[in-house]
Each structure stands twice: as C-alpha cells, then as structure tokens.
CHARMM-style PDB file with segment names, atoms N, HN, CA, C and O in Angstrom:
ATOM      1  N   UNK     1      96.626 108.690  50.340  1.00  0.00      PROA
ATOM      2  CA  UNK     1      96.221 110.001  49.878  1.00  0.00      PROA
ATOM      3  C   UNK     1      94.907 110.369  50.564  1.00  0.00      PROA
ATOM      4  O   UNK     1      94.121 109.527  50.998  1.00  0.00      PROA
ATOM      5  N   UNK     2      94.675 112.072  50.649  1.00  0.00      PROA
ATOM      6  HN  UNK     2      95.314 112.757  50.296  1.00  0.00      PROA
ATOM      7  CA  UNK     2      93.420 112.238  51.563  1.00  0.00      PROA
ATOM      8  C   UNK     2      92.141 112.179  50.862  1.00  0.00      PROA
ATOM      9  O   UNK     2      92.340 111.627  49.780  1.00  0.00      PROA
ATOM     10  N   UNK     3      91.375 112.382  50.948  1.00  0.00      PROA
ATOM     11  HN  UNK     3      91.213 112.831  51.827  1.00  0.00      PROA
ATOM     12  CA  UNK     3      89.852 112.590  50.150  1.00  0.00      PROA
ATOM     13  C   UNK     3      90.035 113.605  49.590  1.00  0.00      PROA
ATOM     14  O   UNK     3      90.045 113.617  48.360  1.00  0.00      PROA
ATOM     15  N   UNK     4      90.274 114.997  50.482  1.00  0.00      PROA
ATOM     16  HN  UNK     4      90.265 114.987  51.482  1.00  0.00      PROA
ATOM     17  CA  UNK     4      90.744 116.042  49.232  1.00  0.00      PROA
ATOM     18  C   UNK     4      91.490 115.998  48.112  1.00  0.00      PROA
ATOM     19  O   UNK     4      91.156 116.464  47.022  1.00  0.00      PROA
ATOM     20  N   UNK     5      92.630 115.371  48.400  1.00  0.00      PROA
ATOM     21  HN  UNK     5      92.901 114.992  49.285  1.00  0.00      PROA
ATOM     22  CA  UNK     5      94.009 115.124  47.528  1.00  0.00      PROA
ATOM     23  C   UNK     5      93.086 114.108  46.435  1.00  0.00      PROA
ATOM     24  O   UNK     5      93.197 114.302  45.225  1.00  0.00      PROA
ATOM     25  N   UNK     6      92.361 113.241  46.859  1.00  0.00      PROA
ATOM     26  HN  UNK     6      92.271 113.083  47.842  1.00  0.00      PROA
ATOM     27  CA  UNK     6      91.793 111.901  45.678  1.00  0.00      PROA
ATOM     28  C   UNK     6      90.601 113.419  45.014  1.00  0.00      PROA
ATOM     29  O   UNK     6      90.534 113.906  43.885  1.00  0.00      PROA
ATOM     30  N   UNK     7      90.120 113.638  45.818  1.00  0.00      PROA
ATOM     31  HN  UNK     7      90.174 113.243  46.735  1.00  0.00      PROA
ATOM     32  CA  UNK     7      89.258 115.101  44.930  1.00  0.00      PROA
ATOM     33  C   UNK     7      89.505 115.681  43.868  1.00  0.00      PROA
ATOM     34  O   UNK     7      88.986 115.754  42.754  1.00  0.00      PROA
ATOM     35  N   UNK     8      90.735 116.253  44.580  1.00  0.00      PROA
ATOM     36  HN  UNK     8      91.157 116.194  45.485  1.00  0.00      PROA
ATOM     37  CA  UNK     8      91.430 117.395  43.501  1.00  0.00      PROA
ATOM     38  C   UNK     8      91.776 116.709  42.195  1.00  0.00      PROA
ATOM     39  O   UNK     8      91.471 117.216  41.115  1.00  0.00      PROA
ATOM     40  N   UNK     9      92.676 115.083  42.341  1.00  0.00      PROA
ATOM     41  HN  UNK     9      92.924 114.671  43.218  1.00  0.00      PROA
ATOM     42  CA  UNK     9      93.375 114.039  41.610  1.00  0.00      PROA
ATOM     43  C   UNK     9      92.192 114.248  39.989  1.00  0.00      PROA
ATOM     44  O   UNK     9      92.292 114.622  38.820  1.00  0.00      PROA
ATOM     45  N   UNK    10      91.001 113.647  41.072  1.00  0.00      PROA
ATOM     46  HN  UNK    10      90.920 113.344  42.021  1.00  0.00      PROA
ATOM     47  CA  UNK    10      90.063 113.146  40.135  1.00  0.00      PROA
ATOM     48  C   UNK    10      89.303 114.570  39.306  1.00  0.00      PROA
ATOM     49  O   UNK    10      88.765 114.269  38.240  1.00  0.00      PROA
ATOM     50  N   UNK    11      89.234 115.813  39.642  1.00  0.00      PROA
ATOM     51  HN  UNK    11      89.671 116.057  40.508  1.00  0.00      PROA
ATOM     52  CA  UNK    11      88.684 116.922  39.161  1.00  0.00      PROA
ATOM     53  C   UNK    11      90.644 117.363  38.097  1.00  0.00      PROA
ATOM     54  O   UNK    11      90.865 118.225  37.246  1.00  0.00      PROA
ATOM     55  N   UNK    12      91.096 116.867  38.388  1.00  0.00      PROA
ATOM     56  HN  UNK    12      90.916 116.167  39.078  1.00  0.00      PROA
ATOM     57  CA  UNK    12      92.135 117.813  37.552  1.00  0.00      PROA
ATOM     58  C   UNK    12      92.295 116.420  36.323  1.00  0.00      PROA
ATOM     59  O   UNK    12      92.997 116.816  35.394  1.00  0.00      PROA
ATOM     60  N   UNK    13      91.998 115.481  36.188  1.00  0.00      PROA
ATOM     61  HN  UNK    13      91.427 115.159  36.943  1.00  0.00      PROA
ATOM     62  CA  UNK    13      91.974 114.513  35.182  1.00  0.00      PROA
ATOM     63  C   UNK    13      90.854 114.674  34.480  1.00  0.00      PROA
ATOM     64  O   UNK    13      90.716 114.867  33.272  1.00  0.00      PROA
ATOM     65  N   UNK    14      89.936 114.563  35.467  1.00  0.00      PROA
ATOM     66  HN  UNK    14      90.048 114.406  36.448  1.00  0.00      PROA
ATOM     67  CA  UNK    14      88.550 115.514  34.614  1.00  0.00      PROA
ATOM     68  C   UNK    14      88.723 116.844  33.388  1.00  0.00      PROA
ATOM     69  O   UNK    14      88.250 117.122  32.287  1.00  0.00      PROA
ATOM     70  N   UNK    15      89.371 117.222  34.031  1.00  0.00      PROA
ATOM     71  HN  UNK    15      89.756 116.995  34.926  1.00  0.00      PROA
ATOM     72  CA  UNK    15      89.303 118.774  33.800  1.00  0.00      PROA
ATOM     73  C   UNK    15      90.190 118.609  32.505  1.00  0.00      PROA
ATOM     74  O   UNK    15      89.723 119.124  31.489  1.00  0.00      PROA
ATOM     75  N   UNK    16      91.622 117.847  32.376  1.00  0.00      PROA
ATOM     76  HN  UNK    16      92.002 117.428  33.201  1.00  0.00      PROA
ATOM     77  CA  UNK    16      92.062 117.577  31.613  1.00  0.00      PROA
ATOM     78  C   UNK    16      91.975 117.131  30.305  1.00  0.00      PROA
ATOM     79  O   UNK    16      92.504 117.468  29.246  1.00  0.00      PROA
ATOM     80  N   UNK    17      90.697 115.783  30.847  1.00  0.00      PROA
ATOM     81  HN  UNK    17      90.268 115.509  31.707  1.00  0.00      PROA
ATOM     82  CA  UNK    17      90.079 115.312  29.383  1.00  0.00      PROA
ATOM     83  C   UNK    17      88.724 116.331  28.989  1.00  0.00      PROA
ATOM     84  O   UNK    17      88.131 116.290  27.911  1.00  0.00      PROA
ATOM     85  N   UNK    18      88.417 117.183  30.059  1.00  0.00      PROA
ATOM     86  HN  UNK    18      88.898 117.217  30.935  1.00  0.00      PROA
ATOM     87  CA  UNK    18      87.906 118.007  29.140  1.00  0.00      PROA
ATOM     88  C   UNK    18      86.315 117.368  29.462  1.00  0.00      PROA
ATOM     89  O   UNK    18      85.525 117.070  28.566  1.00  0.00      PROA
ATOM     90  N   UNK    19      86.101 117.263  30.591  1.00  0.00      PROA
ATOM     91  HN  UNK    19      86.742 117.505  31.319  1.00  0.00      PROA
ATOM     92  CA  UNK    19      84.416 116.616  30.833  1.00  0.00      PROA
ATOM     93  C   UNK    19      83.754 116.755  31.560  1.00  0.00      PROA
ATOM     94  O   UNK    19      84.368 117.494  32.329  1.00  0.00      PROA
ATOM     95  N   UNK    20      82.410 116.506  32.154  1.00  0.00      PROA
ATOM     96  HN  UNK    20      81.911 115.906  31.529  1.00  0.00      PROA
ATOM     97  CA  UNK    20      82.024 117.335  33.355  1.00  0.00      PROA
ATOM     98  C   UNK    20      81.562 116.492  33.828  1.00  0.00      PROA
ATOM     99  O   UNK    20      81.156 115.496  33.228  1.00  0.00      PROA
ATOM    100  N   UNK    21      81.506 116.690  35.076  1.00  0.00      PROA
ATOM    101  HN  UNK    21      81.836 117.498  35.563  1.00  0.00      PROA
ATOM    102  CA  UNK    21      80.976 115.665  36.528  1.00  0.00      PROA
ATOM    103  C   UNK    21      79.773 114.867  35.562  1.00  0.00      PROA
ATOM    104  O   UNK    21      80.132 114.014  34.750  1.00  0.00      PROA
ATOM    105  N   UNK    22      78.746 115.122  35.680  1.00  0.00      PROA
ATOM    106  HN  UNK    22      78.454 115.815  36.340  1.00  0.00      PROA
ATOM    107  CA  UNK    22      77.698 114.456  35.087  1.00  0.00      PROA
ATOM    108  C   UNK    22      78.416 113.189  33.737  1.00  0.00      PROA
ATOM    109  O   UNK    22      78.300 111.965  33.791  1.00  0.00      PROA
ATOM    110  N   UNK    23      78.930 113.777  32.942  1.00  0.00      PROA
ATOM    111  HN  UNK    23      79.024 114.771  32.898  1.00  0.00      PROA
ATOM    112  CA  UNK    23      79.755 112.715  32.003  1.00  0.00      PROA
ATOM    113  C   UNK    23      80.699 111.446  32.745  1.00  0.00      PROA
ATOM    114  O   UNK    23      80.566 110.257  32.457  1.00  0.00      PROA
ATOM    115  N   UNK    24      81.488 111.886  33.566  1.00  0.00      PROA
ATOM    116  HN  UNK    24      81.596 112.853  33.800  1.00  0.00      PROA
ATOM    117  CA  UNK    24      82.350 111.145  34.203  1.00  0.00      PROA
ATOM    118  C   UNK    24      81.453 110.312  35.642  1.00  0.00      PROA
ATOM    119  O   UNK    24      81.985 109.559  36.458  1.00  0.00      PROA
ATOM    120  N   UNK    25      80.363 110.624  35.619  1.00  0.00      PROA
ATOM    121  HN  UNK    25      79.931 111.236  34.957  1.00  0.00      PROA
ATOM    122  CA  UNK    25      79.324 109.668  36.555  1.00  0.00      PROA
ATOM    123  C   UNK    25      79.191 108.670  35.863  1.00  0.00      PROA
ATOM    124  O   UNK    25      79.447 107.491  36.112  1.00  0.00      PROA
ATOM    125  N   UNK    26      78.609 109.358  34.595  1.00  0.00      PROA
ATOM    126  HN  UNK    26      78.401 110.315  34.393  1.00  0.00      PROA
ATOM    127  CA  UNK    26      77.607 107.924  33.762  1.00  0.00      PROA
ATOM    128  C   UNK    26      78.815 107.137  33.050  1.00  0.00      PROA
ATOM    129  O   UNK    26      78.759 105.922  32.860  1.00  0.00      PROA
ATOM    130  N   UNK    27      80.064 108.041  32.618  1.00  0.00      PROA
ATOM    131  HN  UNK    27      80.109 109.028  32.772  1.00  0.00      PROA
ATOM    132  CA  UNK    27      81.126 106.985  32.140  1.00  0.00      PROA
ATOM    133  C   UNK    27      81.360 105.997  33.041  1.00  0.00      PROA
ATOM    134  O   UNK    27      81.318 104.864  32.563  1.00  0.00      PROA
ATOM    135  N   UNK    28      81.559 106.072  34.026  1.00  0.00      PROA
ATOM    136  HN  UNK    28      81.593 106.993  34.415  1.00  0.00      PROA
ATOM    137  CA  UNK    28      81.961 105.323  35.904  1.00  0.00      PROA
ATOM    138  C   UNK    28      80.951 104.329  36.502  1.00  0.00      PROA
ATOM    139  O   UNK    28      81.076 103.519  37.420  1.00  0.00      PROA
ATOM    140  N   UNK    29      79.662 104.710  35.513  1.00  0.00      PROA
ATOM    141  HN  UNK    29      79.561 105.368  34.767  1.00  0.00      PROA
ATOM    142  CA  UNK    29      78.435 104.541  36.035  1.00  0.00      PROA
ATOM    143  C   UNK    29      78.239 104.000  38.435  1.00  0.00      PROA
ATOM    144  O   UNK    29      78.034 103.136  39.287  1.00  0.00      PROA
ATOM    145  N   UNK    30      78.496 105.222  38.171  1.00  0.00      PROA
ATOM    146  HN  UNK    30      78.663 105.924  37.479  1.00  0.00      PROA
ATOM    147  CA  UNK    30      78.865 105.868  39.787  1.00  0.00      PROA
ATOM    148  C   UNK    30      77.216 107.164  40.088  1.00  0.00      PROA
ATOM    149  O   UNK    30      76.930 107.891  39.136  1.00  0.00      PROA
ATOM    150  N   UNK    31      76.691 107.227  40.883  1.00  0.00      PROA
ATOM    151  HN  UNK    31      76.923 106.637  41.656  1.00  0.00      PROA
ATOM    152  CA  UNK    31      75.854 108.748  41.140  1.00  0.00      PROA
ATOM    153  C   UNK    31      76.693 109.614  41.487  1.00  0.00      PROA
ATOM    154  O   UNK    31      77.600 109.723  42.312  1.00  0.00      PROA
ATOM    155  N   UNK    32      75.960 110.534  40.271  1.00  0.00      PROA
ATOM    156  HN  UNK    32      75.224 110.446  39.601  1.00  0.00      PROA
ATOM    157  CA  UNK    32      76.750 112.172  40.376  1.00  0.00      PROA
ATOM    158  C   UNK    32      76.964 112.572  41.688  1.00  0.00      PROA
ATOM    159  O   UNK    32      78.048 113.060  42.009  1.00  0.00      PROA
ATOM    160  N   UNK    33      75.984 112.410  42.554  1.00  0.00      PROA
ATOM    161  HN  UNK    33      75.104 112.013  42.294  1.00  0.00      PROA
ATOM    162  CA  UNK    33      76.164 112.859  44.294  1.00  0.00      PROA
ATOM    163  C   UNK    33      77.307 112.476  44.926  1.00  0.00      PROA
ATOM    164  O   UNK    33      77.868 113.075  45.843  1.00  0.00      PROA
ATOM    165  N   UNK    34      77.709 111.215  44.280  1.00  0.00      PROA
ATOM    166  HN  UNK    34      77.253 110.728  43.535  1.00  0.00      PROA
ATOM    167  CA  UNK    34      79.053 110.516  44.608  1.00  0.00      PROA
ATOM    168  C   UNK    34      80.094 111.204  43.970  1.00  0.00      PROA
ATOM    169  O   UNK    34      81.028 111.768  44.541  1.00  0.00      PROA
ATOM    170  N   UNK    35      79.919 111.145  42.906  1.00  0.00      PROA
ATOM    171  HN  UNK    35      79.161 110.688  42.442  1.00  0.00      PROA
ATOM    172  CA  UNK    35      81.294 111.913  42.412  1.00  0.00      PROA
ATOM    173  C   UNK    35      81.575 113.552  42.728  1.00  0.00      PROA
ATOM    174  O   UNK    35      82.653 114.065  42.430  1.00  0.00      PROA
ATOM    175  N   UNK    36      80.759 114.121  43.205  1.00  0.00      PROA
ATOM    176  HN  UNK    36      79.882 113.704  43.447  1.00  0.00      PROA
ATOM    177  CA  UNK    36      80.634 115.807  43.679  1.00  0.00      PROA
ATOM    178  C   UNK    36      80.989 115.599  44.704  1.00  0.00      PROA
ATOM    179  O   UNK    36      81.830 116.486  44.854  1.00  0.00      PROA
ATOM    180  N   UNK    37      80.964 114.852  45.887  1.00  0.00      PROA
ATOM    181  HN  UNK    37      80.281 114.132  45.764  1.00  0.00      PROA
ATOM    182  CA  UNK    37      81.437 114.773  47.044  1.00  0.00      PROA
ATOM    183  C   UNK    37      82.194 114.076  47.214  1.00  0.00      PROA
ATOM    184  O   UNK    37      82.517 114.218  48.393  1.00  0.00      PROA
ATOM    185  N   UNK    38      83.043 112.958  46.561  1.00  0.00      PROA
ATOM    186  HN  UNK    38      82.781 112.843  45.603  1.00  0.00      PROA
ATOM    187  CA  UNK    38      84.729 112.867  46.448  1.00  0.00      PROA
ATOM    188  C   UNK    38      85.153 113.828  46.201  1.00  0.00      PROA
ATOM    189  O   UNK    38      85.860 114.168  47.150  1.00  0.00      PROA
ATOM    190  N   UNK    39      85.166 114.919  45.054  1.00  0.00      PROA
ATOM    191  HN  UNK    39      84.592 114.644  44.283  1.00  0.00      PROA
ATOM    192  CA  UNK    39      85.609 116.099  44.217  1.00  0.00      PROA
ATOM    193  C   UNK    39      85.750 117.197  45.278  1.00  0.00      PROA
ATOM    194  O   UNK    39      86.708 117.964  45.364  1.00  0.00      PROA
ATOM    195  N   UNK    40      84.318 117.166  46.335  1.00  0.00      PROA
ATOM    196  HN  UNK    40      83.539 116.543  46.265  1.00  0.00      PROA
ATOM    197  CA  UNK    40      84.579 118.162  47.247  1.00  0.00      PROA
ATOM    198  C   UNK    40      85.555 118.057  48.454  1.00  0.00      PROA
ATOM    199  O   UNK    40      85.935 118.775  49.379  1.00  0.00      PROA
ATOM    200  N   UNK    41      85.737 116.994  48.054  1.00  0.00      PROA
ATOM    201  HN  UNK    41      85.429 116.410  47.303  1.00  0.00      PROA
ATOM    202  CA  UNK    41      86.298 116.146  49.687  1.00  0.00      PROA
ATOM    203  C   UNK    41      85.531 115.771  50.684  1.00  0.00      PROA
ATOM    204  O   UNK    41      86.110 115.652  51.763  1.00  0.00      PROA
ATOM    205  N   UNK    42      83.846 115.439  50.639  1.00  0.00      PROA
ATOM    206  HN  UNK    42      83.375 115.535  49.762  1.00  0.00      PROA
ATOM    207  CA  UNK    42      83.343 115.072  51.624  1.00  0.00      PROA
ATOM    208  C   UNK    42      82.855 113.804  51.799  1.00  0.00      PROA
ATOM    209  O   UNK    42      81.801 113.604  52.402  1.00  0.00      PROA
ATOM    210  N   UNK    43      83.651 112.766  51.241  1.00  0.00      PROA
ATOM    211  HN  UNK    43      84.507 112.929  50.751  1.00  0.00      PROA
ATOM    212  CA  UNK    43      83.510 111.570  51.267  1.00  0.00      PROA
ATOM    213  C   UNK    43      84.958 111.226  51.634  1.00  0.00      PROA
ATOM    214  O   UNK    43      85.930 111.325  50.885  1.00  0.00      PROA
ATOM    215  N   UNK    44      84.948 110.705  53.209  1.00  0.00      PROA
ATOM    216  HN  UNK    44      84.159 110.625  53.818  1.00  0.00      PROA
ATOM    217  CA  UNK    44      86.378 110.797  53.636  1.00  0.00      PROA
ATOM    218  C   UNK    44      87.085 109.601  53.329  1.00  0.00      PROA
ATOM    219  O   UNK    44      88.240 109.506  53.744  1.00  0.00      PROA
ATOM    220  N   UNK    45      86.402 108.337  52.431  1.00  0.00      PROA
ATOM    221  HN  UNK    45      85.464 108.414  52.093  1.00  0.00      PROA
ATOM    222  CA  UNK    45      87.415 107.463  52.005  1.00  0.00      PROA
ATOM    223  C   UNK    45      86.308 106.881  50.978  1.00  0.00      PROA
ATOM    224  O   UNK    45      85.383 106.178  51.386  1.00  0.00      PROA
ATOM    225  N   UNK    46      86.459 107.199  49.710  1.00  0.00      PROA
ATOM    226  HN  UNK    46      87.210 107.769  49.379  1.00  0.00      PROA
ATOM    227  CA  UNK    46      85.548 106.034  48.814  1.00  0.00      PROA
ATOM    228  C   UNK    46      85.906 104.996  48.770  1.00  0.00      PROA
ATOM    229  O   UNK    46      86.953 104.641  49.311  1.00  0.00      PROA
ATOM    230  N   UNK    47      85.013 104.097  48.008  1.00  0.00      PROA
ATOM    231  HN  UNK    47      84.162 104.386  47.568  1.00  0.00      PROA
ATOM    232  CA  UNK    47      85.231 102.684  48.364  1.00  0.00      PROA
ATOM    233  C   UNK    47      86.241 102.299  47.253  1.00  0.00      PROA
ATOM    234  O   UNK    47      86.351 103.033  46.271  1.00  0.00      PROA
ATOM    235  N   UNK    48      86.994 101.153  47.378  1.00  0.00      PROA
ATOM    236  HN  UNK    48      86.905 100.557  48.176  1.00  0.00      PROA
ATOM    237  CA  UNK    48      87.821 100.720  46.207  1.00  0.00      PROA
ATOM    238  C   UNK    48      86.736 100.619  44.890  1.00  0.00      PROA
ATOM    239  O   UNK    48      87.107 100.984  43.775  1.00  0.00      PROA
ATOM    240  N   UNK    49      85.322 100.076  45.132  1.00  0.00      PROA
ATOM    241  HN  UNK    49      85.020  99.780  46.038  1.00  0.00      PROA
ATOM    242  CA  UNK    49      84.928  99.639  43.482  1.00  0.00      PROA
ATOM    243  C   UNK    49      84.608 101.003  42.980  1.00  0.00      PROA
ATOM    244  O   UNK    49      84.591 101.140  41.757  1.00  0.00      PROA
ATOM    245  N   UNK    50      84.333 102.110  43.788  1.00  0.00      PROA
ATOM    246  HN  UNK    50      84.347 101.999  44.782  1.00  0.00      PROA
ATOM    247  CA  UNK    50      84.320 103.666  43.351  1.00  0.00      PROA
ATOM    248  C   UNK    50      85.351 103.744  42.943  1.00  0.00      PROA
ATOM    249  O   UNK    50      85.277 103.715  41.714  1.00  0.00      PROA
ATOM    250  N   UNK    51      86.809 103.874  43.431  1.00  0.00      PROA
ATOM    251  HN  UNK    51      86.868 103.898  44.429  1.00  0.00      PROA
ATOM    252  CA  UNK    51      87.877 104.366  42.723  1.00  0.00      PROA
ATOM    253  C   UNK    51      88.107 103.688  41.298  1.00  0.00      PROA
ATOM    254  O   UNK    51      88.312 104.311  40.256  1.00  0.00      PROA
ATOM    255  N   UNK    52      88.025 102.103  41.455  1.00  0.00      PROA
ATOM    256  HN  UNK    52      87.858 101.597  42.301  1.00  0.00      PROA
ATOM    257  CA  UNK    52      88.382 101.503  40.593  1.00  0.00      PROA
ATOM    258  C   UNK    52      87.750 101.508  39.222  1.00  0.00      PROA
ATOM    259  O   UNK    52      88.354 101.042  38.256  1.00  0.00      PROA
ATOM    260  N   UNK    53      86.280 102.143  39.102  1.00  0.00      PROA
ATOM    261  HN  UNK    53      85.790 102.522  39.887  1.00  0.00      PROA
ATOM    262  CA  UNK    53      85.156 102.462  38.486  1.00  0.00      PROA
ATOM    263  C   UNK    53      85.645 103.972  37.717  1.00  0.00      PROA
ATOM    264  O   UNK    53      85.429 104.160  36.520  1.00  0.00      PROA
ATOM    265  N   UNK    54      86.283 104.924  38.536  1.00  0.00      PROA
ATOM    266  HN  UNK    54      86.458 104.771  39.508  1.00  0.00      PROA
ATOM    267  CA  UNK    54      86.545 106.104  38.035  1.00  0.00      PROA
ATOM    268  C   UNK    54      87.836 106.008  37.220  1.00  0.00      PROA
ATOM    269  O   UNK    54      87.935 106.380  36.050  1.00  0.00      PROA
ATOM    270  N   UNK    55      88.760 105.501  37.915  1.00  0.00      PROA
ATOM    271  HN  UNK    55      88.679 105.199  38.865  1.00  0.00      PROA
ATOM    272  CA  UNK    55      89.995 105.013  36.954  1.00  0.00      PROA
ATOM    273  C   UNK    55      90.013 104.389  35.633  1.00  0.00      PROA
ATOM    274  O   UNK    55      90.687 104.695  34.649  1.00  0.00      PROA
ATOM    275  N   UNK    56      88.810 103.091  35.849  1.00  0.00      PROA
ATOM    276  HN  UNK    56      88.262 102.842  36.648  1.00  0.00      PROA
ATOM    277  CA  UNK    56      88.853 102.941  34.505  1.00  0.00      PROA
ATOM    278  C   UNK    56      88.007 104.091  33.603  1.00  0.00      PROA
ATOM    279  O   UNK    56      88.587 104.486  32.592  1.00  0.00      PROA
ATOM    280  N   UNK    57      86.530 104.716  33.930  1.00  0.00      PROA
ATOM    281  HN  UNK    57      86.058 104.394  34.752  1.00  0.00      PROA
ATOM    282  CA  UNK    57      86.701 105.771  33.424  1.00  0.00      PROA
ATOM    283  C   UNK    57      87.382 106.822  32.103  1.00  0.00      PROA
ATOM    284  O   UNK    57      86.935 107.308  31.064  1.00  0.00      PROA
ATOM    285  N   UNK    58      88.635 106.833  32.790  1.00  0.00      PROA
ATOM    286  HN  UNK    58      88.999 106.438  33.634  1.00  0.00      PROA
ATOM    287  CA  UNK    58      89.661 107.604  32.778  1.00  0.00      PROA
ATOM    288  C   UNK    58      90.852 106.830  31.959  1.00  0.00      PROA
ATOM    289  O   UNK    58      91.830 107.399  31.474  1.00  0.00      PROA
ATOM    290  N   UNK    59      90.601 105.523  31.901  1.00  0.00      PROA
ATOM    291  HN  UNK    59      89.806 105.061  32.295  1.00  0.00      PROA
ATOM    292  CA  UNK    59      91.322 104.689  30.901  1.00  0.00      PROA
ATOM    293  C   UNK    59      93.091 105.075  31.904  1.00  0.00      PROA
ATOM    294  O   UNK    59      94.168 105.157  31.315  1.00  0.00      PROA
ATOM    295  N   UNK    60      92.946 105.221  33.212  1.00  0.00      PROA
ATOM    296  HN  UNK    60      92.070 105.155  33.691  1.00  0.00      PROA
ATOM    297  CA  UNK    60      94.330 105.132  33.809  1.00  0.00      PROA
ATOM    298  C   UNK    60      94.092 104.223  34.634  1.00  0.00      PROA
ATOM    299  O   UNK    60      92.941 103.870  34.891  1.00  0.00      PROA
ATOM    300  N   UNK    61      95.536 103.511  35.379  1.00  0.00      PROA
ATOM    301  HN  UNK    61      96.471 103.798  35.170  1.00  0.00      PROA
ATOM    302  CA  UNK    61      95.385 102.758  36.911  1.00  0.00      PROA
ATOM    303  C   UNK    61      95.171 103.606  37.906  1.00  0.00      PROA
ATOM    304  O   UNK    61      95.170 104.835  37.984  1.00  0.00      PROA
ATOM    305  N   UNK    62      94.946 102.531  38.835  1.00  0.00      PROA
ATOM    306  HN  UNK    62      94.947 101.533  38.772  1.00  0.00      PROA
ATOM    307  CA  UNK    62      94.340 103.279  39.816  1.00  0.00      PROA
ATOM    308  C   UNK    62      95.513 103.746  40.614  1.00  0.00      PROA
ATOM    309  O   UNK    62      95.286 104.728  41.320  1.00  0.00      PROA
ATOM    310  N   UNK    63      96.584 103.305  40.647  1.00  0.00      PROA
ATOM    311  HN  UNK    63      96.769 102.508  40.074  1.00  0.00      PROA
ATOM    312  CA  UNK    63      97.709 103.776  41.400  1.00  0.00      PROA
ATOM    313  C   UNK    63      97.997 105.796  40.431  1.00  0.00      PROA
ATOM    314  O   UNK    63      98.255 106.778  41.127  1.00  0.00      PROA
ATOM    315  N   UNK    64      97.942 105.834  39.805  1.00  0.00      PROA
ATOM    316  HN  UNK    64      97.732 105.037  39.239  1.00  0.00      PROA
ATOM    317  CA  UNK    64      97.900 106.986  38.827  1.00  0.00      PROA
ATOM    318  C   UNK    64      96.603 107.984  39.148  1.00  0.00      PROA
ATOM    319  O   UNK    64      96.597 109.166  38.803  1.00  0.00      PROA
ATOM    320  N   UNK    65      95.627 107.409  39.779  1.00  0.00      PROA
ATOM    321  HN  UNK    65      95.632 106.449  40.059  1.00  0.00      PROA
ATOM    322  CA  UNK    65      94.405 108.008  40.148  1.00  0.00      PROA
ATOM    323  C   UNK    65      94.835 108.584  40.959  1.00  0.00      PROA
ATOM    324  O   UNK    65      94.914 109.810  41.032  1.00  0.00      PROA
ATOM    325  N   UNK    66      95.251 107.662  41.846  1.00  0.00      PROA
ATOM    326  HN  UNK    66      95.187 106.666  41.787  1.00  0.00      PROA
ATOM    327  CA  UNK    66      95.675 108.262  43.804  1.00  0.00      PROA
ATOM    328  C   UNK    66      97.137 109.098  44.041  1.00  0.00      PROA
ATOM    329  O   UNK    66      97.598 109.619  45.056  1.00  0.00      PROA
ATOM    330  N   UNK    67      97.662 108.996  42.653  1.00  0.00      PROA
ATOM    331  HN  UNK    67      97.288 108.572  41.828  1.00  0.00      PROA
ATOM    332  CA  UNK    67      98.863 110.011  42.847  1.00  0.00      PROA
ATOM    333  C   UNK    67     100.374 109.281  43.030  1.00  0.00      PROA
ATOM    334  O   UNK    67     101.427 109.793  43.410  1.00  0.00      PROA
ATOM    335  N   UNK    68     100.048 107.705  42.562  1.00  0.00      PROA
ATOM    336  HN  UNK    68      99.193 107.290  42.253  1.00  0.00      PROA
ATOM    337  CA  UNK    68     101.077 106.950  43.399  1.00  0.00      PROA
ATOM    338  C   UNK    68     101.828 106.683  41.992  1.00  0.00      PROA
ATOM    339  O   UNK    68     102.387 105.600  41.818  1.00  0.00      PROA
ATOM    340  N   UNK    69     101.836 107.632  41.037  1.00  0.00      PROA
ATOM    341  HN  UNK    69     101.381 108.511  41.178  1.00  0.00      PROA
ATOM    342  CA  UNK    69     102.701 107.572  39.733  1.00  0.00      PROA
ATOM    343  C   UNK    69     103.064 108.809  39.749  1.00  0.00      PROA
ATOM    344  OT1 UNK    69     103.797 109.249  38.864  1.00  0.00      PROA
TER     345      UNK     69
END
C-alpha cells in the first residue's frame, strides 16, 4: 500500500473512532509531526514500529491498518 493509501487508511479509522491527530499521537505515543505527515502522505514509507504503534492504537492488526483485510 502507498503512503497516501496508509494516510487516508489511518485518517479514516481516526475519523471513525471519532479522535484527533493529537489524541491518536499520544495514544501511539508516536510525534504528532509524524502522524500529520503519514496522514498527508509525506512520509513515503513509515517504519514498521510506527505502523505497529498506530494499529495497536486503534485496537486493530496491522494487516487491517494497511488495507490487507
């Protein structure tokens, strides 16, 4: 999946539970700068412990993060 596509993934799960960037940093405990620029797409591949950090988050797998459910 692209950085945009993991962007969009991660802003529409967001958006879903209803939370805002700043919340879903410190849940992830990730920097907000990080998570605004996956979201924007300008982080052209985060790292696995980023994804894996936001997923749990999100209380989903990470295959479900990236679209692969």
């Amino acid at each position: 999946m692209s950085s945009i596509n993991i962007g969009k993934r991660i802003k529409e799960l967001r958006s879903k539970a209803k939370i805002s960037q700043d919340r879903l940093s410190k849940k992830a405990d990730i920097p907000f700068s990080t998570l605004v620029k996956i979201e924007a797409g300008y982080t052209p591949n985060p790292s696995m412990e980023t994804l894996v950090k936001i997923a749990d988050a999100f209380g989903v797998a990470l295959d479900e993060l990236v679209g692969r459910r």
